[in-house]
C-alpha positions as CSV (number, residue, x, y, z in Angstrom):
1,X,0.0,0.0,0.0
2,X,0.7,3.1,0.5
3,X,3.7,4.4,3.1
4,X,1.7,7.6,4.3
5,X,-1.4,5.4,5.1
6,X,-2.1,1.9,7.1
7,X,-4.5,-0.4,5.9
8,X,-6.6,1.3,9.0
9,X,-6.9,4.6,7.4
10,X,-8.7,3.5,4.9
11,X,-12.4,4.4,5.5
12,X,-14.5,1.2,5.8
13,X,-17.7,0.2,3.9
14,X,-20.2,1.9,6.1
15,X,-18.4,5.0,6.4
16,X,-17.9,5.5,2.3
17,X,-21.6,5.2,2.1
18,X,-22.0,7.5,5.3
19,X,-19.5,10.0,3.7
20,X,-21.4,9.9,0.4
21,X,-24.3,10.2,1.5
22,X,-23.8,13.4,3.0
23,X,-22.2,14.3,0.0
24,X,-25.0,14.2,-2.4
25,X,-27.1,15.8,0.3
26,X,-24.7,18.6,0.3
27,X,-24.5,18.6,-3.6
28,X,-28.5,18.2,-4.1
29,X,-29.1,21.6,-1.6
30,X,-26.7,23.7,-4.1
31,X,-29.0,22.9,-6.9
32,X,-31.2,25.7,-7.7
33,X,-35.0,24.9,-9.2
34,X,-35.7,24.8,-12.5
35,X,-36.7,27.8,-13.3
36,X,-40.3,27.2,-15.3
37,X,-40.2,30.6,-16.9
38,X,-37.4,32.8,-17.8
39,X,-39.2,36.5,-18.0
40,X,-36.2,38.6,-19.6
41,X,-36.2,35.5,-22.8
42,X,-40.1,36.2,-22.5
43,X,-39.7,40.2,-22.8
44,X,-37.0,40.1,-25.4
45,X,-39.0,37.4,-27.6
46,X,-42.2,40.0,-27.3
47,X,-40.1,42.7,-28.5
48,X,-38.3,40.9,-31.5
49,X,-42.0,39.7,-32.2
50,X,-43.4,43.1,-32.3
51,X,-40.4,44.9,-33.9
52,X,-40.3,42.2,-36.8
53,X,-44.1,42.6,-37.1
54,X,-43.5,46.2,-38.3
55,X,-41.2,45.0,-40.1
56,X,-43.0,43.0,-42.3
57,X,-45.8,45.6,-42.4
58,X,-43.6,48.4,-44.0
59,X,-42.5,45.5,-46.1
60,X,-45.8,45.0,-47.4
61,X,-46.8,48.2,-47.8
62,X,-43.7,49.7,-49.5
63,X,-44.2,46.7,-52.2
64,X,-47.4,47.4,-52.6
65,X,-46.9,51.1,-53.1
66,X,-44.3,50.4,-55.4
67,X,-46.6,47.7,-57.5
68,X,-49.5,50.0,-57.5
69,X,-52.0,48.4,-55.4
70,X,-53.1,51.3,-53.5
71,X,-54.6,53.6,-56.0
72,X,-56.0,57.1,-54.0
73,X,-59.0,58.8,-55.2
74,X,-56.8,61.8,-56.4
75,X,-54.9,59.5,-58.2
76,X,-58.0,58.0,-59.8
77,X,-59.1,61.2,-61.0
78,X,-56.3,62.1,-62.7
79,X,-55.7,58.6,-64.4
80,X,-60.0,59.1,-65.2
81,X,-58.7,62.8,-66.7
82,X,-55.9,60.9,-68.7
83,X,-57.7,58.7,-70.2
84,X,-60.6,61.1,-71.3
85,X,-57.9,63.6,-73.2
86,X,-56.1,60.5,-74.3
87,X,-59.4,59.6,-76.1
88,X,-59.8,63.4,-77.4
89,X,-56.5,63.0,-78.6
90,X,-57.3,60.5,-81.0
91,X,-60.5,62.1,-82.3
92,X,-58.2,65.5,-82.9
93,X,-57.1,64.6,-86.1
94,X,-60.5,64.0,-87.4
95,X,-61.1,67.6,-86.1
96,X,-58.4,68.8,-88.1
97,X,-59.4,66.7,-90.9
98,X,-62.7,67.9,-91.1
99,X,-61.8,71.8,-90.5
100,X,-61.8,74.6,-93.3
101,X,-58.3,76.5,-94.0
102,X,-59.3,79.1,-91.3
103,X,-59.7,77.4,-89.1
104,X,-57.0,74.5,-89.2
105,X,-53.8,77.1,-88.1
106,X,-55.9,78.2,-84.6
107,X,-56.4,74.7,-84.5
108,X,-53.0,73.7,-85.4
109,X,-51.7,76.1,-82.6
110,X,-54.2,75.3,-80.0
111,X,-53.1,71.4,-80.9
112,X,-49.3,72.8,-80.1
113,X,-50.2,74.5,-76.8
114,X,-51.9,70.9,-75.7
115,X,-48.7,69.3,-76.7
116,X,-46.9,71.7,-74.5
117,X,-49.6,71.1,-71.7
118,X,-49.2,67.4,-71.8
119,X,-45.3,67.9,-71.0
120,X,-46.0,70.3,-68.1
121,X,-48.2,67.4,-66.9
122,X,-45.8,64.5,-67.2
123,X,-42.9,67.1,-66.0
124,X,-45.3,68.0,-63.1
125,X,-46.2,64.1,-62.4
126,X,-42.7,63.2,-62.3
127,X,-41.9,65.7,-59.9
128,X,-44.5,65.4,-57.6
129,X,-43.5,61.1,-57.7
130,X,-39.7,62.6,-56.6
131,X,-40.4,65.4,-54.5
132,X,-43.8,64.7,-52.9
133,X,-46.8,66.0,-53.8
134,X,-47.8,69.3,-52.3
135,X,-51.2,71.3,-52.1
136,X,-49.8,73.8,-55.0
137,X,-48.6,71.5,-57.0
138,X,-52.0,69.6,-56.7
139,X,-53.4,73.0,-57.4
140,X,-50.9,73.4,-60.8
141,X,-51.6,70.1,-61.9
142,X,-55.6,70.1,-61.4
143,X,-54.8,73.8,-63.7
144,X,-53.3,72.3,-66.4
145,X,-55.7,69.6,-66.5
146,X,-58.4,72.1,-66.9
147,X,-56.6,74.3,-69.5
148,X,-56.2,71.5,-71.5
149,X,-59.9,70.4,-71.1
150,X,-60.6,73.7,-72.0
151,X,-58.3,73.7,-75.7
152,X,-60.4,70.7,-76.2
153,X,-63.8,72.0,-76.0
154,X,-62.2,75.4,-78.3
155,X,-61.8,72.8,-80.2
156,X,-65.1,70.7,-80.0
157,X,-67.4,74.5,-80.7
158,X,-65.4,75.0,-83.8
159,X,-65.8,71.9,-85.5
160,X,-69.6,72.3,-83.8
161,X,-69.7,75.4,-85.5
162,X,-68.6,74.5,-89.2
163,X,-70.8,71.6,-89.8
């Protein structure tokens, strides 16, 4: 054996099971409970929850801004005012077709000036897509709308007129 120790040293088999029994006693009163329910993981799950559920709501709406799926009724008016001078456009060159000599430069030159409207308007859309859209420039573009409206019924009464 060993020349520190006599064979009496040595703890017998009663007192190893004594001396480990108080061990795991000892051991088993260190442990703390299992804890059911962490509350800081609950709180900082919430708040990813919430902030990723704005997240995906900005998401969603920027894409569907971009796509056109929200359509204003400002916006509707304007694409209903499109379309109805897009359609006048078409019928202009019967107009002009149809017109005497006298009449076809004014109508030549009132055709011009809605040429030169319809760029203020695309210039005035694009700007108002970049920029923002503000009450005058609502204002200028509801204007121009009307102006050109306006060269369209000019030209409506003097075809009217002629036949």
């Amino acid at each position: 054996m060993n020349e520190l120790y006599n064979s009496s040293d040595y703890p017998d088999a009663a007192e190893k099971k004594a001396m480990w029994n108080t061990i795991s006693t000892k051991l088993k009163n260190h442990h703390s409970p299992p804890v059911l329910f962490h509350w800081k993981s609950f709180w900082l799950g919430n708040a990813a929850a919430v902030i990723l559920l704005f997240a995906v709501i900005g998401i969603y709406e920027t894409a569907s801004s971009f796509m056109g799926g929200t359509v204003t009724q400002q916006q509707e008016v304007y694409e209903g005012l499109n379309e109805a001078t897009q359609r006048l456009d078409k019928v202009a060159p019967v107009i002009l077709q149809q017109a005497n000599e006298q009449d076809r430069t004014s109508m030549e030159s009132t055709f011009s000036a809605i040429r030169e409207i319809d760029r203020l308007i695309e210039e005035l859309k694009n700007e108002m897509l970049i920029n923002g859209i503000t009450p005058a420039k609502k204002y200028n573009l509801n204007r121009l709308y009307a102006t050109k409206l306006d060269f369209y019924k000019e030209l409506l009464l003097i075809n009217r007129e002629q036949s």
